[in-house]
N, C-alpha and C positions, 0 to 999 in steps of 0.2 A: 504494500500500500504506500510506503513512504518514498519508494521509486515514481513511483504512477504519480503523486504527487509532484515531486521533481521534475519528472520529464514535461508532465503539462506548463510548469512555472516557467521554464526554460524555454521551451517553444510557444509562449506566452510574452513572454518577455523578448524572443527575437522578433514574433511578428508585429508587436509592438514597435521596434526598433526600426524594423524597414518599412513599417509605415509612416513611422517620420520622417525617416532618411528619404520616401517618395514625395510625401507634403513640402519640404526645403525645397524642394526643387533643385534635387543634387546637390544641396549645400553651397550655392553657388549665392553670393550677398555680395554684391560689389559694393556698397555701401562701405562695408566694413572694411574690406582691401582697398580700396580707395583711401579711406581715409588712417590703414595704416601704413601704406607703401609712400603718402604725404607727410606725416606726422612721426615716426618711430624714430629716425635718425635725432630730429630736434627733441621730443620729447624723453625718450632712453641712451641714447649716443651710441647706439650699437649701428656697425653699419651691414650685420647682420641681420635682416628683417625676421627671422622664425628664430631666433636668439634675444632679442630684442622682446618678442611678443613672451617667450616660454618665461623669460626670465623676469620680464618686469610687469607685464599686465597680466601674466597666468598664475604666479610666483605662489601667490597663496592659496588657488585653487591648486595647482599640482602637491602643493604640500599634506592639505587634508585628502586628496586623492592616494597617497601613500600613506597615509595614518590609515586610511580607509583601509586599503590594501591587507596592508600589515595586524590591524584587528581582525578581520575575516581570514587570513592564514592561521592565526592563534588561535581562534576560535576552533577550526577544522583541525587542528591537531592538536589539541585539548579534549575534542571530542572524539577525534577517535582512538585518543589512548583511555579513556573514557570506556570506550565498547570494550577495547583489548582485554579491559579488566574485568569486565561482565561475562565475555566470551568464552578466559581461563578458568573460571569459577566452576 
C-alpha cells in the first residue's frame, strides 16, 4: 500500500510539473533576460551573467534549497535505519 501511495505522488507531482512547464510557454520570459543581460554587470559586477544571477539574486534561495536537500537525505536514512531495526527483530 505505501508503494501505491508513492508511485501515485510521484506521477502526480511530474504531471503536475509538465503542466507548468507547458502553461510558461517553455519558460521563455524575455522580460526577465532582458532586463538581466541590461542590469547584472552594473548591478552584481560579475561579467559573468549565470554567475552573477546564481550568486547574487538566487544566493538565498539556493541556500535553503540545500538545507532542503540535506533535511530530506537525513530524514531517508534515519528512516531506514529505523526499519533495519524492526526488520532484525
Amino acid at each position: 500500500m505505501r508503494k501505491f501511495i508513492s508511485v501515485v505522488l510521484v506521477v502526480s507531482f511530474a504531471l503536475l510539473m509538465m503542466l507548468r512547464f507547458l502553461e510558461s510557454g517553455f519558460l521563455v520570459n524575455e522580460l526577465s533576460s532582458n532586463y538581466y543581460i541590461l542590469n547584472s554587470y552594473t548591478e552584481v559586477g560579475s561579467k559573468n551573467i549565470v554567475t552573477g544571477i546564481y550568486l547574487d539574486y538566487r544566493l538565498l534561495d539556493s541556500i535553503f534549497e540545500a538545507g532542503i536537500l540535506l533535511v530530506s537525505v537525513a530524514g531517508v536514512i534515519f528512516m531506514s535505519k529505523k526499519d533495519e531495526k524492526v526488520k532484525g527483530d
